[in-house]
MMTF fields as JSON, N, C-alpha, C and O atoms, coordinates in Angstrom:
{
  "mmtfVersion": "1.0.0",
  "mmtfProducer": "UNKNOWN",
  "numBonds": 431,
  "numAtoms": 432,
  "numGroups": 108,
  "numChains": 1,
  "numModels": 1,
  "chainsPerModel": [1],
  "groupsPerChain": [108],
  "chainIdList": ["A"],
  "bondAtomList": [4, 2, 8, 6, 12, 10, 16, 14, 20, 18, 24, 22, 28, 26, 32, 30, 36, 34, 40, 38, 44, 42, 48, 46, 52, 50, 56, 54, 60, 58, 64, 62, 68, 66, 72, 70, 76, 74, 80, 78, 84, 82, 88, 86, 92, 90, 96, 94, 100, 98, 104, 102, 108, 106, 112, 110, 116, 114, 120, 118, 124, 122, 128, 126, 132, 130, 136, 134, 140, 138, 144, 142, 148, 146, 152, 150, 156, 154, 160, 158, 164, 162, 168, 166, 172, 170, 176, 174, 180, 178, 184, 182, 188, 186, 192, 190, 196, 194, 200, 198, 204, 202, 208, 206, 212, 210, 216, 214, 220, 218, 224, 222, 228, 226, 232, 230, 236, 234, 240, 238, 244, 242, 248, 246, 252, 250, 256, 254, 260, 258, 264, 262, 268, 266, 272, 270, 276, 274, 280, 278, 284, 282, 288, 286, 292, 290, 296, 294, 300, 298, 304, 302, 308, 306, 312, 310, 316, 314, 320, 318, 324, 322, 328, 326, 332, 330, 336, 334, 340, 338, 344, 342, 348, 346, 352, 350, 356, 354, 360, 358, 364, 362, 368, 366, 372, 370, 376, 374, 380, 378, 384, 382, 388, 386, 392, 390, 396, 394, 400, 398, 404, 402, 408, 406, 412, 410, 416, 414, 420, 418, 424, 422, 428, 426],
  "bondOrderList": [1, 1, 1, 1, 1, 1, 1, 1, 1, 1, 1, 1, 1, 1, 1, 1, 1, 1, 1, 1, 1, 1, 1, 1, 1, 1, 1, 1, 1, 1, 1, 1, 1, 1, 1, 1, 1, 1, 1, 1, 1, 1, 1, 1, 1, 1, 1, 1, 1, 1, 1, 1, 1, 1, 1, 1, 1, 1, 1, 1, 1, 1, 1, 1, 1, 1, 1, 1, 1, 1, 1, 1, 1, 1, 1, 1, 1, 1, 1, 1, 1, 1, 1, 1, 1, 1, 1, 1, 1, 1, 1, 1, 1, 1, 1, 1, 1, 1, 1, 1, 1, 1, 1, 1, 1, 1, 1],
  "groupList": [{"groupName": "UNK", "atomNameList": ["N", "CA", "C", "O"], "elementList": ["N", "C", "C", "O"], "formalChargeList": [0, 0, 0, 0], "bondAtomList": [1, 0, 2, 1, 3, 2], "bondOrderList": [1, 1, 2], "singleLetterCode": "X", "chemCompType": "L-PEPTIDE LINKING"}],
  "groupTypeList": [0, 0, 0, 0, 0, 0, 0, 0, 0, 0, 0, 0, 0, 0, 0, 0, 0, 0, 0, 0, 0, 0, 0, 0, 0, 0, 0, 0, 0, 0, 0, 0, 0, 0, 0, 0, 0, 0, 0, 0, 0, 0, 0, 0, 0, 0, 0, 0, 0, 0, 0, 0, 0, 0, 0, 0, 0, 0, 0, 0, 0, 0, 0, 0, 0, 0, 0, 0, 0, 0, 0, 0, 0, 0, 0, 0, 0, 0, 0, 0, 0, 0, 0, 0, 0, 0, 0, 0, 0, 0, 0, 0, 0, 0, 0, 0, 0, 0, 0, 0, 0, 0, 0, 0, 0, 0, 0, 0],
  "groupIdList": [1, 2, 3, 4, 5, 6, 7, 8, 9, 10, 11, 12, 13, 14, 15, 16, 17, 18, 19, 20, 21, 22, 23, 24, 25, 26, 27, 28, 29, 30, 31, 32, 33, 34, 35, 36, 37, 38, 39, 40, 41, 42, 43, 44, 45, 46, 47, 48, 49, 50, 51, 52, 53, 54, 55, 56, 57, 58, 59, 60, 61, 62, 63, 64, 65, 66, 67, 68, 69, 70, 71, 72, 73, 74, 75, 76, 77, 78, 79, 80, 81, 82, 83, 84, 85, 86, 87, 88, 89, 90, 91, 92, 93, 94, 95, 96, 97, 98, 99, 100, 101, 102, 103, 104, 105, 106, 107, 108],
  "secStructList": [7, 2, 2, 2, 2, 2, 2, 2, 2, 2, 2, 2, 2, 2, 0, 0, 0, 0, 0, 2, 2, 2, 2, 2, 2, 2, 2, 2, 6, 6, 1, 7, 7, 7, 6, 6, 7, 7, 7, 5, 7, 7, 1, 7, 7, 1, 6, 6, 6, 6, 1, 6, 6, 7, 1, 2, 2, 2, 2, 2, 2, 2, 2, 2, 2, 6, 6, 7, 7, 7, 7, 7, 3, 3, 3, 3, 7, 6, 6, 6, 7, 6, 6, 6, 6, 6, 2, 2, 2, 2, 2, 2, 2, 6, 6, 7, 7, 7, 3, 3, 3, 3, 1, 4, 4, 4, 4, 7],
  "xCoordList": [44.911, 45.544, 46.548, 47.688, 45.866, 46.97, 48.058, 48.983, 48.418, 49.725, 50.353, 51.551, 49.956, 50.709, 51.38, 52.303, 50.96, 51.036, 52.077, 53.154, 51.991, 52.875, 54.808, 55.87, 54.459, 55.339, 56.215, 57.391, 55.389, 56.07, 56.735, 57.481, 56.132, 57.057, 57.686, 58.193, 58.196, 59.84, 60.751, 61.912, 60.272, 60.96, 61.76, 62.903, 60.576, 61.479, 62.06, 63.058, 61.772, 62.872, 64.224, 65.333, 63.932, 65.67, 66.271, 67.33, 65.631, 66.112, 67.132, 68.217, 66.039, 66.578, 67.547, 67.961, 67.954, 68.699, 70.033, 71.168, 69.89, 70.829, 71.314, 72.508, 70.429, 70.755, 71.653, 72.878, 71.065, 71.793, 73.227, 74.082, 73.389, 74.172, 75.806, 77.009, 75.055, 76.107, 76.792, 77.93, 75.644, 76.104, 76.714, 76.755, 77.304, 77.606, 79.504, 80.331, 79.731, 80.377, 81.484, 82.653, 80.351, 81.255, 81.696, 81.711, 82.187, 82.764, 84.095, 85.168, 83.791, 85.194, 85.81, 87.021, 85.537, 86.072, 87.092, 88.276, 86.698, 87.116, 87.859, 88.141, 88.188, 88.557, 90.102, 89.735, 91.58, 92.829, 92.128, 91.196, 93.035, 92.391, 92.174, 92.96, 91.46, 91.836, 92.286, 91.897, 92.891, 93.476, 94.01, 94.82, 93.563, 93.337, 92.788, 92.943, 92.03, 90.894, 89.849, 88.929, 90.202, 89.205, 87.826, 88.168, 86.376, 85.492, 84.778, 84.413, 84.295, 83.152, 81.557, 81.177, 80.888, 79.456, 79.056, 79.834, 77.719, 77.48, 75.64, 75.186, 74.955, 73.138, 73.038, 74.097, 72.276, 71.989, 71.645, 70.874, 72.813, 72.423, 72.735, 73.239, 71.994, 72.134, 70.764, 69.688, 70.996, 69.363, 68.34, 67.114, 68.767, 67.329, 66.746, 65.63, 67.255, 67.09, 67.1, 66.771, 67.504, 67.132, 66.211, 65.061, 67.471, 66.839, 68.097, 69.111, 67.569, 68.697, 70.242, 70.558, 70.943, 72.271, 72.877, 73.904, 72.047, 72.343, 72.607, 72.613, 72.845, 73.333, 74.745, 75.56, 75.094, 76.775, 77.314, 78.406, 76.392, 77.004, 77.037, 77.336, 76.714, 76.362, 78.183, 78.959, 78.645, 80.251, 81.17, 82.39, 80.626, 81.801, 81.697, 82.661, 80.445, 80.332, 80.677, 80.562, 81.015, 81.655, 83.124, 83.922, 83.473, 85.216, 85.701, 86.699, 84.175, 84.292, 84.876, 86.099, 83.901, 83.948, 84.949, 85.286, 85.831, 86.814, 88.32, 89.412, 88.174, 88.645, 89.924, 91.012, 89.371, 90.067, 89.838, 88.962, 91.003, 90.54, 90.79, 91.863, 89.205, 88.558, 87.997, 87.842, 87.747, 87.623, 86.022, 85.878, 85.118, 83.831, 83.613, 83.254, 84.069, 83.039, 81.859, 81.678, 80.903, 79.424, 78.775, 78.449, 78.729, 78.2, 76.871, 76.306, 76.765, 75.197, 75.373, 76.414, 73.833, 73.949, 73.521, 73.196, 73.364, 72.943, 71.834, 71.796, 70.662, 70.903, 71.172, 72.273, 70.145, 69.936, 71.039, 71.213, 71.733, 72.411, 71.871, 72.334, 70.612, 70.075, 70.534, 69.67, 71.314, 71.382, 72.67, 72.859, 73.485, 74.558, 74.667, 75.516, 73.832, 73.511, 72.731, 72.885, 71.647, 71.268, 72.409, 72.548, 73.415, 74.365, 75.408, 76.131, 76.084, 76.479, 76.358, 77.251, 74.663, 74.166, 74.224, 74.439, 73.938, 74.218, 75.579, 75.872, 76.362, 77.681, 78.47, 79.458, 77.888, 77.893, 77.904, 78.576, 76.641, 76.025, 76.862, 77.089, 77.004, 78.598, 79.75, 80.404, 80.669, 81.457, 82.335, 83.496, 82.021, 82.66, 83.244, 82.295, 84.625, 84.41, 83.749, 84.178, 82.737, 82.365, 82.488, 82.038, 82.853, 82.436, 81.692, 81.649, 81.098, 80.197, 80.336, 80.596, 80.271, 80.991, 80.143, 79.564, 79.645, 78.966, 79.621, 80.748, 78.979, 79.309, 80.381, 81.327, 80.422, 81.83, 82.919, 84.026, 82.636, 83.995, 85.016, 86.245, 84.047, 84.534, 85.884, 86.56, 86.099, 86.98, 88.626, 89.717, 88.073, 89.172, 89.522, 90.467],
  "yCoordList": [52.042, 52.86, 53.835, 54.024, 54.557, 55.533, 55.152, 55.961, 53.129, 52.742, 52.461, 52.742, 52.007, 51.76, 52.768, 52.43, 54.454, 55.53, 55.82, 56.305, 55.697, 56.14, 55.349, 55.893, 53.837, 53.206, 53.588, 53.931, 53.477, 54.225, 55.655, 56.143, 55.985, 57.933, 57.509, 58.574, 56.661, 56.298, 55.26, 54.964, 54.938, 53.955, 55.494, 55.864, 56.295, 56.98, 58.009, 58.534, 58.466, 59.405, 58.376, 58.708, 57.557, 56.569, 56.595, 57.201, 55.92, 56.211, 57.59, 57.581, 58.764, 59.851, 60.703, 61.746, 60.136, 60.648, 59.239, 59.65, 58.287, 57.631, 56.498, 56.202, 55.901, 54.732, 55.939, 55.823, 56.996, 57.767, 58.302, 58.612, 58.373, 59.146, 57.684, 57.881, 56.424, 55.899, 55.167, 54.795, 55.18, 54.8, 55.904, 55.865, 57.112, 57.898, 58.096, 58.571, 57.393, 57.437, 55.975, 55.617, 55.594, 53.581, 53.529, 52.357, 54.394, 54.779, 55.469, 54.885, 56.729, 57.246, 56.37, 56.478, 55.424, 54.484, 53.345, 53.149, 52.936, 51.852, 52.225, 51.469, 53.996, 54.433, 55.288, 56.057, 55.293, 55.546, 57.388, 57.885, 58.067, 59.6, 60.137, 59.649, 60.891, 61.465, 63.231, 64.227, 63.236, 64.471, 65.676, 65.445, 66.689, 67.364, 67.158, 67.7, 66.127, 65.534, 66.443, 67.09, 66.363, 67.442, 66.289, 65.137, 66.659, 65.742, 66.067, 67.224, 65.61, 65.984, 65.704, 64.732, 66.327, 66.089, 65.967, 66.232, 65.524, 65.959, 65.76, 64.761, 66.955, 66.75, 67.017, 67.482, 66.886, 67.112, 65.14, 64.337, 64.949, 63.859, 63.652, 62.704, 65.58, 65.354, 65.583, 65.077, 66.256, 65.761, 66.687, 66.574, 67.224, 68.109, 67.358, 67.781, 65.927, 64.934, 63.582, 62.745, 63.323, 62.032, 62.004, 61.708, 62.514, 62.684, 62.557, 61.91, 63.744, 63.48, 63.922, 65.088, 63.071, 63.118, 63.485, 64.157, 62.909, 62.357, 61.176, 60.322, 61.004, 59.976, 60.427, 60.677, 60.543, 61.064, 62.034, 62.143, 62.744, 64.088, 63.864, 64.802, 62.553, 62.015, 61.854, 62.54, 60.753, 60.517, 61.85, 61.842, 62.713, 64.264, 64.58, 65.041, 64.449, 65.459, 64.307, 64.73, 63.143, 62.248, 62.583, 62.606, 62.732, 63.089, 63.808, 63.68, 65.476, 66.831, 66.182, 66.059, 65.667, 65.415, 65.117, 65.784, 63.877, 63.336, 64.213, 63.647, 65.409, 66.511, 66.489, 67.064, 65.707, 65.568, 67.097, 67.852, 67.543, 69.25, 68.582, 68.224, 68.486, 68.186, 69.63, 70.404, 69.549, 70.665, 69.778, 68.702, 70.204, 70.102, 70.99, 72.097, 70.017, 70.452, 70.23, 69.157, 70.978, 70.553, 71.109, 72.266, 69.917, 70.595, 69.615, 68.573, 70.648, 70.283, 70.613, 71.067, 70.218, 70.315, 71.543, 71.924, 72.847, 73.942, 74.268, 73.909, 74.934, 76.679, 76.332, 76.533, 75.92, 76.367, 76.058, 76.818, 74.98, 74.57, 74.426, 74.908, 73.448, 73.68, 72.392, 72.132, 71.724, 70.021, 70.833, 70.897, 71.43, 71.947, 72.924, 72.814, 73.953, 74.834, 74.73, 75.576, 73.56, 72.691, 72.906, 73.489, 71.491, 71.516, 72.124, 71.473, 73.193, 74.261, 74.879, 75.586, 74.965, 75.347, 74.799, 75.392, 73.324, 72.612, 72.585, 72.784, 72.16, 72.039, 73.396, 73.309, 74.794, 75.655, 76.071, 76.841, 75.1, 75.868, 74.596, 74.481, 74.156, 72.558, 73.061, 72.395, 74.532, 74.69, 74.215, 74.623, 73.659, 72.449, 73.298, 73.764, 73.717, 74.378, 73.977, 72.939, 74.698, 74.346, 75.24, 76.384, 74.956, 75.745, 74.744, 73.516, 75.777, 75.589, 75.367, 76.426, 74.694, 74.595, 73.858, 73.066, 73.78, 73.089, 72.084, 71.942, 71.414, 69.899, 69.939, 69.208, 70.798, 70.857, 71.196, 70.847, 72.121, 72.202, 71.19, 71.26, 70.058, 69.119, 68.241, 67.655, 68.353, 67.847, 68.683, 68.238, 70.053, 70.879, 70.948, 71.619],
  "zCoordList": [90.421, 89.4, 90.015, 89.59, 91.292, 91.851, 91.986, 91.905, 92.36, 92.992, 91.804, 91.83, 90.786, 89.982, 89.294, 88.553, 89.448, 88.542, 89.892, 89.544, 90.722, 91.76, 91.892, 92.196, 91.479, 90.854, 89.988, 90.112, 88.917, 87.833, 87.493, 86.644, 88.483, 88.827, 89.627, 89.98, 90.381, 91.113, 90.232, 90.515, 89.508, 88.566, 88.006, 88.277, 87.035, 85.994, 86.971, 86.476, 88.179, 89.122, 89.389, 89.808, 89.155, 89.384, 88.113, 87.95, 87.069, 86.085, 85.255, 84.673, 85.603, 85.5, 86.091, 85.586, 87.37, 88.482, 88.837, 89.079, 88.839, 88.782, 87.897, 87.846, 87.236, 86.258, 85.336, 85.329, 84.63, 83.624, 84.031, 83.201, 85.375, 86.354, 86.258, 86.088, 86.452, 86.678, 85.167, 84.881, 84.5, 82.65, 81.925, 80.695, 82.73, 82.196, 82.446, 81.667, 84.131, 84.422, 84.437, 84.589, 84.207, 83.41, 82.33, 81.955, 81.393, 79.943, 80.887, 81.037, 81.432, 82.171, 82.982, 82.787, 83.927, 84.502, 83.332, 83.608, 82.554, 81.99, 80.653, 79.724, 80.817, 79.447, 80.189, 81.077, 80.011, 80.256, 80.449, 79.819, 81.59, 81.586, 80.281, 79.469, 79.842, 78.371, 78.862, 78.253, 79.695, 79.662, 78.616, 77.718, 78.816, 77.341, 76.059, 74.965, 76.536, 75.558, 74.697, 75.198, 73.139, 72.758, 72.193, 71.928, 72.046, 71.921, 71.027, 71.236, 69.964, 68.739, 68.617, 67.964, 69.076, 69.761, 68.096, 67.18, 67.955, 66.992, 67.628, 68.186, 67.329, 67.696, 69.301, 69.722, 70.072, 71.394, 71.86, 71.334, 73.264, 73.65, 75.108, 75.71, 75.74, 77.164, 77.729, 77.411, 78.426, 79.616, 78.909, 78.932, 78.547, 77.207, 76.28, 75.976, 75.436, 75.024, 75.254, 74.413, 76.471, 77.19, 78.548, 78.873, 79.169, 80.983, 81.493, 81.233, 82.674, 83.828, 83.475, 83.236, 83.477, 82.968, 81.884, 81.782, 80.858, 79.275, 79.094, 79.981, 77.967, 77.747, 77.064, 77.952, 76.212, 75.838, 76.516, 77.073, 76.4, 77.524, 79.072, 79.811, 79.597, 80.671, 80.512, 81.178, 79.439, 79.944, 79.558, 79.722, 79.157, 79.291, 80.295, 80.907, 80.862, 81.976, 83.48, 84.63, 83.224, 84.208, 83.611, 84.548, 82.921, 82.585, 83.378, 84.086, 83.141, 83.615, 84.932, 85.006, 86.205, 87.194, 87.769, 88.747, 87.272, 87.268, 87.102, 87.145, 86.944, 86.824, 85.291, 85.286, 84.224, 83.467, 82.796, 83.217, 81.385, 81.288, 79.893, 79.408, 79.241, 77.721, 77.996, 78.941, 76.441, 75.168, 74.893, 75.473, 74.173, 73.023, 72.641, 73.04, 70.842, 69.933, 69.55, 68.975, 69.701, 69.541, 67.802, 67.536, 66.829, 65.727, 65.137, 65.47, 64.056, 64.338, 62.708, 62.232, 61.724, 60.608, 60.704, 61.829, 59.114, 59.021, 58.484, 57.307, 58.929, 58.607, 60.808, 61.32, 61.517, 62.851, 63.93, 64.883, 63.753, 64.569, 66.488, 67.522, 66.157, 67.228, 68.026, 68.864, 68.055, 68.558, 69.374, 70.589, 68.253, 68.661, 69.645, 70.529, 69.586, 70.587, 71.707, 72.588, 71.891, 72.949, 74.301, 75.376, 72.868, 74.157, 74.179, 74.934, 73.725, 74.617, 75.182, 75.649, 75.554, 76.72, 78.151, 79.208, 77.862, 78.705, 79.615, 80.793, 78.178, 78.953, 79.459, 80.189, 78.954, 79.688, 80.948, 81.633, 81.133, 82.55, 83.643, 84.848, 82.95, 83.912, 84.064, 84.867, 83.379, 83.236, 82.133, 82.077, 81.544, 80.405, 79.195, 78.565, 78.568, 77.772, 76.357, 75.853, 75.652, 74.254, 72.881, 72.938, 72.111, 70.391, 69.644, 69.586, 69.073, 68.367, 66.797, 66.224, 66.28, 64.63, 63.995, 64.738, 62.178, 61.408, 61.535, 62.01, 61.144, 60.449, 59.772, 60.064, 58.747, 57.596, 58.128, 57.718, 59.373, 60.35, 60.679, 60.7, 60.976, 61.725, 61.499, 62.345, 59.809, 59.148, 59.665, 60.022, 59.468, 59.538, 61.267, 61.68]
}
């Protein structure tokens, strides 16, 4: 039982540290720079809700890297705006710039 439980905690440390790491950065590779790229998040879909990287916020934050200079908007439905504020925390603490806006924003 120990080896197999030991297995499986290096499976999901790969998973979480590089499978997410490089599916994040194979969207920026195969996508023209988006330089001054502004982006419309909508809910939380980085490492606070997946693992590791993220998963969507995995390819902003491979953009980030790539030193392209994107904008996010992160919105979320109302009263809490918590998906939304997730990740402007996130992409905060990356440097990434973010606002924060409802849903109904999004149009305008």
């Amino acid at each position: 039982m120990g080896e197999i439980r030991a297995r499986l905690a290096t499976e999901a440390r790969q998973i979480t540290t590089t499978t997410w790491r490089r599916a994040g950065h194979r969207p920026a590779r195969s996508r023209r720079r988006a330089e001054g790229a502004c982006i419309l998040t909508h809910c939380n879909a980085g490492a606070l809700a997946t693992a590791g990287y993220g998963t969507a916020l995995g390819v902003i934050r491979a953009a980030a890297e790539r030193g392209n200079g994107i904008e996010v908007f992160a919105d979320e439905t109302r009263p809490f705006l918590q998906g939304a504020r997730l990740t402007a925390w996130e992409l905060a603490r990356d440097g990434i710039p973010t606002t924060v806006i409802t849903d109904n924003m999004a149009g305008a």
